[in-house]
LOPA-490635 format. One record per atom (N, C-alpha, C, O): residue in one letter; x, y, z. Coordinates in steps of 0.02 Angstrom, whole numbers, plus 50000, padded with zeros to 5 digits. Example, Ala and Ser with C-alpha at 12.3 -4.5 7.8 and 13.67 -1.06 7.14 Angstrom:
BEGIN
A506604971650390A506154977550390A506604983550390A507124983450423S506424988850354S506844994750357S506455000250394S506705005750402
! end
This chain:
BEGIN
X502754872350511X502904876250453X503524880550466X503504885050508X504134878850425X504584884050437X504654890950412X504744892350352X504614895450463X504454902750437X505144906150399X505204911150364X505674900250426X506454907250379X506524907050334X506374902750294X506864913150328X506644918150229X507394917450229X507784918350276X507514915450165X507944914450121X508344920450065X508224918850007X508764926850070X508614929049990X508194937050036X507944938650090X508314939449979X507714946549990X507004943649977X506634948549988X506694939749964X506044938949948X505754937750033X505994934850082X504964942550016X504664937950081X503944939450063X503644944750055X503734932250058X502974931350029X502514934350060X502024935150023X502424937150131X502024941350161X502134949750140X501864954850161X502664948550088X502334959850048X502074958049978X501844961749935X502184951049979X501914950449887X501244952249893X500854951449940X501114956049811X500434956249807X500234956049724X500184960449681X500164949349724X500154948449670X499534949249614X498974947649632X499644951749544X499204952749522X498424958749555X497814958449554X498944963149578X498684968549625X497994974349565X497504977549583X498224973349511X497724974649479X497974981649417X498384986049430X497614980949356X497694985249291X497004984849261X496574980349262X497014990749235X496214989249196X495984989649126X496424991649087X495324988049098X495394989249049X494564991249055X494224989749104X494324994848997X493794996248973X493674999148915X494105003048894X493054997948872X492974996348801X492214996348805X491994994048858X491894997848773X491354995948726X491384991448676X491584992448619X491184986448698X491014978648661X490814978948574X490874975248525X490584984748588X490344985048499X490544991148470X490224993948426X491164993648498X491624997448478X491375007748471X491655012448442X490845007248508X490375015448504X491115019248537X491405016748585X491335024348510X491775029848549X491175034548607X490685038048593X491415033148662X490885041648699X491285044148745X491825041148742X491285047148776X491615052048831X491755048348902X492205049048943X491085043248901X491095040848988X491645035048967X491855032049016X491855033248916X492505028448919X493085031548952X493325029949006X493265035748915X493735040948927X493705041349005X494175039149038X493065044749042X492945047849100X493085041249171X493205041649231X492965035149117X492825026949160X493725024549164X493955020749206X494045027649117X494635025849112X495205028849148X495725026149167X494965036749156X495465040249202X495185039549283X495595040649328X494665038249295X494555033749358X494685028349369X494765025949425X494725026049328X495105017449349X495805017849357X496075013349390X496295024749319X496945026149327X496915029549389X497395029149427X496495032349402X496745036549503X496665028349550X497115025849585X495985025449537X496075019249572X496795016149599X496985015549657X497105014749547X498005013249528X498225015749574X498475012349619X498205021549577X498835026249618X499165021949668X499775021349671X498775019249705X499265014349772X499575008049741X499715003049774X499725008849652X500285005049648X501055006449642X501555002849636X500925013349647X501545014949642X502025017149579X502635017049573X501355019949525X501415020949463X501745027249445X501665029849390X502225030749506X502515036349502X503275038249517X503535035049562X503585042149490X504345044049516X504405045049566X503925047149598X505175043649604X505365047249664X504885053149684X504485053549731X505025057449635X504585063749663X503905065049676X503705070249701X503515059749659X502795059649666X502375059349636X501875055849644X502575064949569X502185066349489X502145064849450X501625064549416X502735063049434X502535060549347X502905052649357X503335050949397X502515048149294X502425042549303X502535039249252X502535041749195X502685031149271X503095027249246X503065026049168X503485023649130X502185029449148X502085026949082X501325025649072X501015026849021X501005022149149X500315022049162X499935029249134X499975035349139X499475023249099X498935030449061X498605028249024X498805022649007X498105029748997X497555027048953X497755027648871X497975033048850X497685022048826X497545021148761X496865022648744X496365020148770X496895027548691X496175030248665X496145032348577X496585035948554X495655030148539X495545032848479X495445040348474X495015043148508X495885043848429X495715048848410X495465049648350X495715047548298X494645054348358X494195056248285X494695056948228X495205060348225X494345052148177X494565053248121X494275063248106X494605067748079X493775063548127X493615072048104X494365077548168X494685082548151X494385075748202X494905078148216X495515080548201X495795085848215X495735074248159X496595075648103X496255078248051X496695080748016X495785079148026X495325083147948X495405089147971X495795092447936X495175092148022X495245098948056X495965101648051X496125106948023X496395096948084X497055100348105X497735096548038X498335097748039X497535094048008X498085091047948X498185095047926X497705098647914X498825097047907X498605101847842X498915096947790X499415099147762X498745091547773X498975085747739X498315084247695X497795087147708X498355079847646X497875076147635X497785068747686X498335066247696X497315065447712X497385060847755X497035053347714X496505053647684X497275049547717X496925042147687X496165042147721X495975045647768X495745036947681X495205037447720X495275033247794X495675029147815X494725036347820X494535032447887X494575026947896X494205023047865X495155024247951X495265017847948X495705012047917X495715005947918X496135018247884X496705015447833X497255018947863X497735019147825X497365022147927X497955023747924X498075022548021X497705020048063X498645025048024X498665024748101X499015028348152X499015031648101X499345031448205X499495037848253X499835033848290X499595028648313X500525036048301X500905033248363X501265039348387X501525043648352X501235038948472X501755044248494X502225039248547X502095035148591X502925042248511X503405039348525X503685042548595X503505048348599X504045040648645X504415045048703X505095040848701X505105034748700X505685045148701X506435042048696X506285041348753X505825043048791X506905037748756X506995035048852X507345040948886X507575045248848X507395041548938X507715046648975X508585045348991X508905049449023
! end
């Protein structure tokens, strides 16, 4: 077997498909231990390297989550469509 490497690549640091996660309730219930199941599965991560030079803040890794429709009723001061007819995006410019 010839061992010489060709190129910057060398198949002994690959690690492929090193791992991302997901979690959900199958029949769509919102509860807290998702949330709680999800930001543990994001510290899990950490040894991918999901962070800046400096250590802290990070590439983008982070959890997608529904926010209560009774939530925006509280804080709108809008009228809001009903539940389920509308939708929330937060945008970040690039740096």
């Amino acid at each position: 077997m010839n061992n010489q490497h060709y190129g910057l690549y060398r198949p002994e640091f690959e690690h492929d498909a090193c791992g991302i996660g997901f979690y959900a309730d199958i029949k769509g219930r919102a509860s807290h231990k998702i949330i709680t199941t999800a930001l543990e599965m994001l510290r899990r991560l950490d040894h991918r390297a999901g962070k800046n030079a400096d250590g802290t803040t990070s590439d983008g890794a982070g959890i997608s989550m529904q926010i209560p429709h009774a939530f925006f009723e509280a804080v709108c001061s809008f009228t809001l469509p009903k539940k389920g007819e509308y939708a929330v995006g937060m945008l970040f410019p690039a740096a």
